[in-house]
C-alpha positions as CSV (number, residue, x, y, z in Angstrom):
1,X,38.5,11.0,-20.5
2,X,36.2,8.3,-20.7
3,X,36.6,5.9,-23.2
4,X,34.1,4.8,-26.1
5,X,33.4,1.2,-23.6
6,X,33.6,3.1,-20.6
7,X,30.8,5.2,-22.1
8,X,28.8,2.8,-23.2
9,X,28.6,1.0,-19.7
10,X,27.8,4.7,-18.0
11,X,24.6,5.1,-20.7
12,X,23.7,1.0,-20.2
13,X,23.3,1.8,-16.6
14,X,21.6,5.4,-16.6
15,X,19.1,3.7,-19.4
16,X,18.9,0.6,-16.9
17,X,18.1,3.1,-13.5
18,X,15.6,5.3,-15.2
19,X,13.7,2.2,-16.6
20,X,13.3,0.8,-13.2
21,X,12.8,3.8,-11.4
22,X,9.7,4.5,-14.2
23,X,8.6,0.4,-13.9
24,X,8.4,0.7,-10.4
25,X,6.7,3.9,-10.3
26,X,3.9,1.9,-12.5
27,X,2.7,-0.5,-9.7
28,X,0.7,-1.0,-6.5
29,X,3.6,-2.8,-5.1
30,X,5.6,-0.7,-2.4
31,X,5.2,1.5,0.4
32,X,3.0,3.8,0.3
33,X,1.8,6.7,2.9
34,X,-1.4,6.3,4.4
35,X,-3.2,9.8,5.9
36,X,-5.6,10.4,8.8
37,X,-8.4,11.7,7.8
38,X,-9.4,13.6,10.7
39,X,-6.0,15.3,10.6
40,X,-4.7,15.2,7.4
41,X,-1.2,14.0,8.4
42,X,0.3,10.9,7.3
43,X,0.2,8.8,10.2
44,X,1.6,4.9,8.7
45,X,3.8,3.1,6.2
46,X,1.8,0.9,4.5
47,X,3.8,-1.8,2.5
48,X,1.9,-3.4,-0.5
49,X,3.3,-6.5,-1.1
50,X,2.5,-10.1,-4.0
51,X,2.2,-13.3,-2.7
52,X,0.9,-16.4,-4.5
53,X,-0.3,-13.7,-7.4
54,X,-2.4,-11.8,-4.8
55,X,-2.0,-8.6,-3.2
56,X,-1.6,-7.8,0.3
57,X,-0.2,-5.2,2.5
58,X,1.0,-5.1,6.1
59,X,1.4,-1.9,8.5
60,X,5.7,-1.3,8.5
61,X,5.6,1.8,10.1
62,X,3.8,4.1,13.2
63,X,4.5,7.9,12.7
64,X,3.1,9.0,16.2
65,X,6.0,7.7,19.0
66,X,2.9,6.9,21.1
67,X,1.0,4.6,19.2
68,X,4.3,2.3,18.3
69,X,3.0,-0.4,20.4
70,X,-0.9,0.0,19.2
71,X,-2.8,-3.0,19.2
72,X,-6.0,-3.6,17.6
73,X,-8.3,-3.9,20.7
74,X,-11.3,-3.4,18.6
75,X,-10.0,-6.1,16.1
76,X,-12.4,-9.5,16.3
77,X,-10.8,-13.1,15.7
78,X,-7.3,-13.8,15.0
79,X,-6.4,-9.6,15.0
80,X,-8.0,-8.9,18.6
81,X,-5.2,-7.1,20.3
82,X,-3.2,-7.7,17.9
83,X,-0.2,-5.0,17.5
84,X,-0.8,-2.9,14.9
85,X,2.7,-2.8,13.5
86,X,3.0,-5.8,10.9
87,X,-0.6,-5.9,11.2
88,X,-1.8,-7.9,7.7
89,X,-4.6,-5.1,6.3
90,X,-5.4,-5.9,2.7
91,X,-5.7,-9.4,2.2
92,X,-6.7,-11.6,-1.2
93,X,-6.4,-9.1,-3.9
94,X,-6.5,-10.6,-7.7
95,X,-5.7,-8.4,-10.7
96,X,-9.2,-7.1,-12.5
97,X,-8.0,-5.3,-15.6
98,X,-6.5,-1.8,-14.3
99,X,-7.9,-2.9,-10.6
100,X,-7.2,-5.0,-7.4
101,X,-10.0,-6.3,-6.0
102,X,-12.0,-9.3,-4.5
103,X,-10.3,-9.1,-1.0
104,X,-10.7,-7.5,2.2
105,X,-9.7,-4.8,4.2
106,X,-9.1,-3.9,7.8
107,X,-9.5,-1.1,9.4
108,X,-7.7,-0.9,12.5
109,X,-9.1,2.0,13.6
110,X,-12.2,1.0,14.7
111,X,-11.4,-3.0,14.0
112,X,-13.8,-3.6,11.0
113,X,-13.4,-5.3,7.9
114,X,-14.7,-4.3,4.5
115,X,-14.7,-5.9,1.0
116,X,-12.5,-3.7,-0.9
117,X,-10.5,-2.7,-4.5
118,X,-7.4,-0.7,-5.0
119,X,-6.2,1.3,-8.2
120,X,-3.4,3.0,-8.9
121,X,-4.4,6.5,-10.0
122,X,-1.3,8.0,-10.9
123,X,2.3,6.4,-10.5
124,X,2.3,8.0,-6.8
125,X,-1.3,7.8,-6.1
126,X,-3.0,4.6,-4.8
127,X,-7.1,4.6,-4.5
128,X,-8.9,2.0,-1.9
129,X,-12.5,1.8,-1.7
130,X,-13.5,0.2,0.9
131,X,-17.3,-0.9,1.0
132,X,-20.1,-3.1,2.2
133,X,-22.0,-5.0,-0.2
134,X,-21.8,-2.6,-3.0
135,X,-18.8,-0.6,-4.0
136,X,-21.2,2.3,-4.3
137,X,-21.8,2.2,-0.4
138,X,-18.5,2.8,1.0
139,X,-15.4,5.1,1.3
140,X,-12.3,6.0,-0.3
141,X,-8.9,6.7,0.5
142,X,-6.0,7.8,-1.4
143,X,-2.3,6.6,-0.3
144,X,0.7,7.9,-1.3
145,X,3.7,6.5,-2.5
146,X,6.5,6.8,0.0
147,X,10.0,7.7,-1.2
């Protein structure tokens, strides 16, 4: 039988987990599934990460065994032919409110790069917009959150 400390340690520690499990479920910050939209499968692991109080996010994973060793031969500049896995393809984000925006993202699917913002929509659900000139000309995407 567990004792009154021993008790209090076991309920600490739940209390602690679900905290962190709903804190972390709050943020942009993770890795999150990204889907192809032609097929509707998730097709990369996506990890958004903070550095110097910006957001960014790198490609961590390749679901299709053939396209492990991808590069980015439409890419221009520094990316051209690039591999695709730990590919940098959010760059520069600052916090706006409930937003990310103010960076850039690459596509390396047909190698452009587009001004962009990210939201989380729901603890599990990350919007991107991706856009030129105007947010209103653009698309969106929805990622995932990967367990």
């Amino acid at each position: 039988m567990l004792n009154m400390i021993d008790m209090k340690k076991t309920l600490f520690t739940l209390l602690f987990l679900s905290i962190s499990f709903s804190i972390n479920a709050q943020t942009i910050f993770g890795k999150w599934h990204s889907t192809n939209e032609d097929t509707g499968e998730v097709d990369s692991v996506i990890e958004v990460y903070k550095k110097d109080g910006k957001a960014f996010a790198k490609v961590v994973e390749i679901k299709n065994p053939n396209r492990k060793n991808a590069v980015c031969d439409l890419c221009k500049g520094k990316n051209k032919n690039q591999p695709i896995l730990g590919l940098n393809i959010l760059t520069g984000l600052e916090k706006d409110d409930d937003e990310w925006s103010g960076g850039k993202i690459l596509d390396p699917r047909n190698g452009k790069v587009y001004k962009c913002y990210i939201k989380l929509e729901e603890p599990n659900k990350l919007k991107i917009r991706g856009y030129i000139g105007f947010a209103l000309i653009g698309k969106t995407a929805y990622w995932t959150r990967a367990e």
